[in-house]
Each structure stands twice: as structure tokens, then as C-alpha cells.
C-alpha positions, 0 to 999 in steps of 0.5 A, a space after each residue: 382468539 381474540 384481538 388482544 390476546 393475538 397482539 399479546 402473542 405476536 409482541 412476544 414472537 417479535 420479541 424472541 426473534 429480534 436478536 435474529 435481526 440486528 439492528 444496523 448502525 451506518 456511517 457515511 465516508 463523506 461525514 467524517 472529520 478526516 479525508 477518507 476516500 483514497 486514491 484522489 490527488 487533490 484531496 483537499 479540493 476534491 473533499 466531500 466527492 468521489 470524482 477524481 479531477 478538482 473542479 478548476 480542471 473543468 474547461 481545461 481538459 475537454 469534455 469527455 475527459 471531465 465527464 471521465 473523471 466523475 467516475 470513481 475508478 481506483 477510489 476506495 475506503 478504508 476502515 477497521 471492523 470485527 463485524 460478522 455482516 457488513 453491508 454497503 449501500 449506495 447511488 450511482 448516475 449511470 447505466 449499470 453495465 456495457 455490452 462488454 463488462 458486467 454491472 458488478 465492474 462497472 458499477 459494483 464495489 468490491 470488498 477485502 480485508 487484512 487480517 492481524 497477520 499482514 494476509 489478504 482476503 476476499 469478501 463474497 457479498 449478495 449484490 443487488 442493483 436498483 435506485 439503490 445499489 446494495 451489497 451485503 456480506 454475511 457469515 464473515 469470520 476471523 482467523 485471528 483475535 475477532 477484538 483486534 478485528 480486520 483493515 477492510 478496503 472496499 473499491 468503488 464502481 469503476 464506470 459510473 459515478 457514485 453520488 451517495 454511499 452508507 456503510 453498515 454493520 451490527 450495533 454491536 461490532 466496532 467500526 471506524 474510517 482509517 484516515 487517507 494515507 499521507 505516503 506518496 502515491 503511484 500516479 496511473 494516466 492512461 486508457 480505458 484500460 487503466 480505468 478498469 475495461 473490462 474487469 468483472 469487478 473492481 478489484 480486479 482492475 489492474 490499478 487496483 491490483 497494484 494497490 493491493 499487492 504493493 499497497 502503495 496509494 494509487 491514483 487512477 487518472 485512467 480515461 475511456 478512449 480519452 488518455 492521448 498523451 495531452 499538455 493539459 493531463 500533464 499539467 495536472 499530473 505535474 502537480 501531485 507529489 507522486 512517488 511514480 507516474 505510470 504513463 499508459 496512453 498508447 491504446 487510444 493513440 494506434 493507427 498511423 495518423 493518431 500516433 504522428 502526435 505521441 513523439 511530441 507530446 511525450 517528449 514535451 509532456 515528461 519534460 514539463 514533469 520534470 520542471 516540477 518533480 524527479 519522480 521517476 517516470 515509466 512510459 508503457 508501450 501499447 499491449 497490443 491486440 489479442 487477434 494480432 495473429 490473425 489481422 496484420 492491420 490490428 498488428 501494425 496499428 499498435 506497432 507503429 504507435 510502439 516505434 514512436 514511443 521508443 523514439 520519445 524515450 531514446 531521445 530523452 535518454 540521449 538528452 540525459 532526462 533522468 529517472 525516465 524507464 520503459 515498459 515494453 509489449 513483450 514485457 507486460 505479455 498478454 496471452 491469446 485469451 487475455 482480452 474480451 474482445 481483443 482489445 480491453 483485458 478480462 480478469 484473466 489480462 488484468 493479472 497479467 498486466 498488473 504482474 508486469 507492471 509489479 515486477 518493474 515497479 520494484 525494480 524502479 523503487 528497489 523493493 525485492 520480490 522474490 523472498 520469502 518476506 512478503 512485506 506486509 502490514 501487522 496488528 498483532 499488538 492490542 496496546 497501539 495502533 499499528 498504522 496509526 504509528 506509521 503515519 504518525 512517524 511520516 508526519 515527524 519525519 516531514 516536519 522534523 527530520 532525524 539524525 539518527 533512527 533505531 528501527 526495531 520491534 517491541 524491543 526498540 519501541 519500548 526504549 524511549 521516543 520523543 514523548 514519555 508513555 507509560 510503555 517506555 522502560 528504558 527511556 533515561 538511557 535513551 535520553 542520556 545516550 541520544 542528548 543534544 540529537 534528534 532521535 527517532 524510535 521507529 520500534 513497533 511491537 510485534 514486528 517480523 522482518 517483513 513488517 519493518 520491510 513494509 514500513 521501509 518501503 512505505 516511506 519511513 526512510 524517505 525525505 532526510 539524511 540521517 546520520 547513523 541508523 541501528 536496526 534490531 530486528 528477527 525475534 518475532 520470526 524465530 517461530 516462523 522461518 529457519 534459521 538462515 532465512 532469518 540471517 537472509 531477511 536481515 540482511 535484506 532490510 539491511 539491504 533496503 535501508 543502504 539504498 534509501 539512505 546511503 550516507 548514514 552509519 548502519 549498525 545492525 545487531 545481533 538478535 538480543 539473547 532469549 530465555 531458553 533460545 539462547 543457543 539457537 540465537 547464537 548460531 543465527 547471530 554468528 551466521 549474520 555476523 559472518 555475512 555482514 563482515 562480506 558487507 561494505 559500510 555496515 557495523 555489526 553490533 553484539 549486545 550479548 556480552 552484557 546480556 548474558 553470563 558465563 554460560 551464556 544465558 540471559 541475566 534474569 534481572 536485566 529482563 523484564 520477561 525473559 525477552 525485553 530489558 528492563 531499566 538496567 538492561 536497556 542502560 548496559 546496551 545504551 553503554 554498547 551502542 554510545 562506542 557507535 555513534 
């Protein structure tokens, strides 16, 4: 065979093989226009990093906290994707594991994703550690429309220090960087334990753990054998717009001489937050150790730290400190075989703390959990950006606070807004019926009950006092839950919007008619209406009458599909809901 003639059959080999691999385009969460990187406090000194102290603290805090805070514990991005591979490059500073936790916690990342629907998944990648550090997930696939793709979160190492990172996918998928949230975060000061010893991978560690299962942003400001309680962390902790400061030093403050200091510097230290911020404050008291049973040395150790600590909340309770909770050993429960080796949690540990630390976090934040309404995001809607929307309405709401708010599904969102859009049907009642007030639609396609929990939840009510709110809400559940779940999950969001704002007018209504399940509305609305009248200061609304003829079906002509009013439709509930204001 000759030369040219091998060339000409191995060009054509290459060509026929080609589309078996894909070419890759990579992005760099640190090049974009907008703050990516999630779970830093100071975002705009901290930008082009992934560390999680600002560089004025260095001289300040001492220096193994400093060289703490060049690891990326709790640091994750977010970004959307239909890709069927996604891999991760990257390079970190430090050694790859310890003796007690696995490369792939303290220097692997760890991927997972939201499907259109609002549930969690977990992603498998093919992990190698070199001078560059890789991750690969093939095979990944969709449950729902692959276009509308899945939110991907990917945590980052939680022992070492993450100096340059590439995300890649197939030129042909789409991708793009979710912007850092502007909810306000949970704030976690604590131990080795709160950076994440010894998690087998970081989405294991327990502050992560909250952040999947609340979703709510999280601040890790955890430092190995270093969270003591100090003026100088409370300093800096003060400065964050937190939503909750979880205070979890006890661990590296046992023994009787280092537990002499927790008393003061907890009482001092809450009280310097409070010069600053009402955030709530939760104290947690030390875990304990898992060989307690069989050492009376490692029992009193943390006992003693624990005595102290409670002196510091009974006093501050007695001082009348407000906003100041307590998180007992008993409560967070560690089991026998929750630990490596007695001292820092395995997976099994972590789960167990996180789901204490779960149950009281709701508790604290007045978020339910034990419904069949999980809360949880959705993108069910191709015509707008879910998430999108939602930050967009905490950014109105900080800048331009409204008096009056109609929360809702794609039956509120298609009424009217601030801004005309072609989505809008109804907007010249909303304008009529809204004249001369500030308004706003927290209406967004596609959303269940638990959507519009999530979204109450996640800040949409926070930060003003509005006048009256008008909440419409449970079409979307009709195909997934019975009906006295339906009537029992409105009055959970009704529920959910008297403690956030306790001075408004609620309205809520009645499902709107719906060709073809006019009867079966009927019920759930007479069963809503009859648990809403055992309710104080709640009104409930019935749009029905001018909806519905005689017989009670729908009017065709008031409906664009059998579902969602047209023009004339939304003027005759705008008539309904001017009696209310």
C-alpha cells in the first residue's frame, strides 16, 4: 500500500468517526460578566476567587483561620444544561486526601441536578486525580423535555484550595451560569465539622446538605480545628445580611481549660451581632463523641463544654436578647457509627446532623415540613425564565416596595405587571382595578402549590408590609394530588403568607372554574371555603358566579382555552376583587 493511498483511508476512517467524538466547548465560572460562584459573603471583594474570607481579614483573624479560608468548603456553581456529558476540570494547591478522609472529599467536586419538575438528582462522574484534577459525567439523560434541560450544581473541593476550574459540554448542548442568588443566606461558623470532616464527597457535607434540601444560600465559614468562638469571626460575621447564623464552635473549645472562654465569648459575640442585625441566632451545643460509652474522659470533655454554652444562652435569654435559639446534643443524635473515628462524622453522621439541623431551621424560619408539599423550584413553562423571575421579583421588591401583591399561577401572571408584554391578557383591568398603587404580579406559569411555597419561602414576602395580598392558586395540582390535599395546601401557603405578613388583607380564592372539571372544583372550593371560614382575618374570594352559567360550566367566550380568561374574563374578576380592596 502506498503512502498516499494509507493517508487517503485513515483521513476517511477519522472522518467517519469523528461525530463518536465530540468536540467540547469549556467555560470559566470566574470569566463571567456576573458573580457565579455561590456560597461567598463577600461577593463583590471576593470576585475572581474561590476563597471565602475577603483579603482585609488577613492580619486580622489568625493565621490558620486565614489559610482555612483559602479552601472552598460550602462553594458551589450553578448552571443550566441539556447536555448528555459534562466534564469538569481544574487545580487545587493542597495534598489530595488526609488519613481519615478521601480524596474525592477533600478535593473532589460533586454534581447534582434539578429536573423541570423541582426533584433532586445525583450525578456519577469518572474521577481522576493529577496536576489537573478531572471529572467526567457521561450517559447523563432527562426525565423531562431534554430542551428545557436541567439547573446543575456542582460543590467544590472542601479541603483544598481551587486555584483554576473549566466546565465543559458538547458543542452542540446549551449551557449557561445561573447568577449568585440575592436571597439572603444561612451563615454556618464552626469546626472541621462544619467545613465538611470527613464527608466522602462534598455534597455530603452537612452544610451542603442544607443547601440542597432547603435551598437556601449557604455560607460556610467552617474552619478545621480553628472555630473558637472569636471577636475578630464575629466581627466579620456581623457584616453579612444573613437570614440565620448557625454558631457551631463547641467541638474545638472541649476539655475544661478551652471551654473557660465559651461563656464570654458567646455572650459578647451574640451581642456584637445584634448591634448590627435581628437575624435570628441558633447556638449548638458540641455532638459529642461517638466512644462516650466507653471513655468518661471524652464524655466530660464535651459535657463541660455543653454546661457552659447553655449558661451563655440562659443568660442571654434573661437579658431579654431576642431571636437567640439552642440546638441541643440530644437533639442533632448521633448514633454509635456516626463518626469515623469518634470525632468527625462520616456520611452516615452528616445526614444526621443536617436532619437536625433541618427540623430546626423550619422551625425558626416558620417553613413546614411534614406535607406532602415538598417546596421546590419548577421550569415547566418554556416562555420564561423561572428563576430568573423570582430574583427579579426580590430585586423589585428591595427597590420598590408593594402595597399590594396577587400571587398566583399562570392565571395571575398572565393579568398584568408593571411592564406591558405580549404574555399579558387582561392588563387594562389590572391597571384599572390597581390605578394610583403599587401592584405587584408574583403570577408565574406552570406553578403548584409547592412552587409558590418555595417562592414564599425563598424571600418574595420578606422586607415590606403590604396592604392586602390575593392568592390564587391549586389548578396545576388537580392531576397530582386528591382533593382535600388541594384544599390543605392552600391553606398551608395561606398559612405561610399570615406569618410573613401579618398586617395585610388576605384574600384567597377559590379555584377558578375549568372546562370539564367543573364539578370536581366545586367540592374543593366548598371544602376550602369551609376551612377558611374557621380562619381569623382571612376573606375568602369566589370568582365563580361570573365565570360560570346556570348550570355551572364555564362561559366559553370568557376563556381563551377553557382555563385562562381572556380580556373579558379577567375585566369580570377585576369587578369581583375591587369589592376587597
Amino acid at each position: 500500500m502506498n503512502t498516499l493511498r494509507f493517508h487517503v483511508i485513515l483521513f476517511s476512517l477519522l472522518l467517519a468517526f469523528a461525530p463518536l467524538y465530540a468536540r467540547y466547548k469549556w467555560e470559566n465560572p470566574l470569566a463571567q460578566p456576573f458573580p457565579v460562584v455561590r456560597g461567598q459573603a463577600w461577593q463583590d471583594e471576593l470576585n475572581g476567587t474561590y476563597v471565602r474570607l475577603p483579603q482585609r481579614a488577613h492580619g486580622s483573624v489568625r493565621g490558620p483561620v486565614w489559610d482555612l479560608s483559602r479552601q472552598s468548603a460550602g462553594l458551589s456553581v450553578v448552571f443550566r444544561s441539556d447536555a448528555p456529558a459534562i466534564k469538569v476540570r481544574y487545580t487545587v494547591t493542597g495534598g489530595f486526601a488526609m488519613p481519615h478522609m478521601p480524596a474525592t472529599g477533600v478535593s473532589g467536586v460533586d454534581l447534582y441536578a434539578t429536573d423541570a419538575n423541582g426533584r433532586s438528582r445525583w450525578c456519577a462522574g469518572k474521577y481522576a486525580f493529577g496536576d489537573t484534577v478531572t471529572y467526567t459525567y457521561d450517559g447523563l439523560t432527562y426525565a423531562t423535555e431534554r430542551a428545557k434541560g436541567y439547573e446543575y450544581r456542582l460543590f467544590l473541593p472542601l479541603y483544598n484550595t481551587v486555584s483554576w476550574l473549566e466546565i465543559g459540554v458538547p458543542d452542540s448542548a446549551s449551557f449557561r451560569f445561573l447568577p449568585v442568588s440575592r436571597e439572603k443566606p444561612l451563615v454556618i461558623y464552626g469546626t472541621s465539622i462544619a467545613q465538611g470532616a470527613c464527608a466522602s464527597r462534598p455534597g455530603m457535607a452537612w452544610g451542603n446538605i442544607l443547601n440542597r434540601k432547603l435551598e437556601h444560600p449557604v455560607i460556610n465559614l467552617g474552619f478545621s480545628g480553628n472555630g473558637r468562638l472569636e471577636s475578630e469571626l464575629f466581627d466579620l460575621l456581623a457584616e453579612i445580611d444573613a437570614r440565620l447564623y448557625i454558631i457551631d464552635c463547641l467541638p474545638n473549645l472541649s476539655g475544661k481549660e478551652r471551654a473557660a472562654v465559651i461563656y464570654d465569648r458567646a455572650v459578647a459575640g451574640i451581642k456584637k451581632l445584634r448591634t448590627r442585625t435581628q437575624a435570628p441566632v441558633l447556638l449548638v451545643e458540641h455532638s459529642g463523641y461517638t466512644n462516650e460509652f466507653s471513655s468518661a474522659g471524652a464524655e466530660e470533655s464535651y459535657r463541660v463544654a455543653n454546661r457552659e454554652l447553655r449558661k451563655a444562652w440562659q443568660a442571654l435569654t434573661d437579658e431579654g436578647v431576642p431571636g437567640v435559639y439552642y440546638l441541643t446534643k440530644e437533639e442533632i443524635g448521633l448514633s454509635m457509627d456516626a463518626m469515623v473515628e469518634g470525632v468527625h462524622p462520616s456520611d452516615l453522621g452528616m445526614q444526621q446532623y443536617a436532619n437536625s439541623y433541618i427540623r430546626k431551621i423550619r422551625e425558626i424560619l416558620c417553613e413546614e415540613g411534614d406535607t406532602v408539599f415538598v417546596p421546590c423550584k419548577q421550569q415547566r413553562d418554556s416562555f420564561y425564565d423561572w428563576d430568573g423571575r423570582h430574583e427579579e421579583i426580590l430585586r423589585l421588591n428591595a427597590t420598590d416596595a408593594p402595597e399590594i401583591v396577587a400571587i398566583g399561577n399562570s392565571i395571575t401572571h398572565f393579568w398584568g405587571a408593571e411592564q406591558d408584554t405580549a404574555s399579558l391578557r387582561g392588563q387594562a383591568s389590572w391597571k384599572k382595578l390597581f390605578a394610583g398603587k403599587k401592584a405587584r404580579n408574583l403570577g408565574f406559569g406552570w406553578d403548584r402549590i409547592e412552587n409558590v411555597l418555595w417562592r414564599i419561602y425563598h424571600g418574595e414576602l420578606d422586607g415590606y408590609r403590604a396592604k392586602h395580598v390575593f392568592l390564587l392558586i391549586g389548578t396545576n395540582n388537580l392531576a397530582v394530588h386528591t382533593n382535600d390535599e388541594i384544599v390543605e395546601g392552600i391553606c398551608l401557603v395561606a398559612k405561610a403568607i399570615e406569618v410573613r405578613q401579618p398586617q395585610a388583607k388576605l384574600c384567597v380564592s377559590g379555584i377558578l372554574p375549568r372546562q370539564g372539571m367543573e364539578a370536581r372544583i366545586r367540592q374543593i372550593n366548598a371544602g376550602l371555603q369551609k376551612r377558611l371560614g374557621e380562619a381569623v382575618g382571612v376573606t375568602y374570594i369566589d370568582f365563580a358566579p361570573q365565570l360560570t352559567d346556570g348550570n355551572g360550566l364555564i362561559i366559553p367566550s370568557l376563556f381563551i382555552d377553557g382555563l385562562h380568561p381572556n380580556r373579558e374574563g379577567y375585566g369580570r374578576m377585576a369587578q369581583v376583587l375591587a369589592c376587597y380592596q
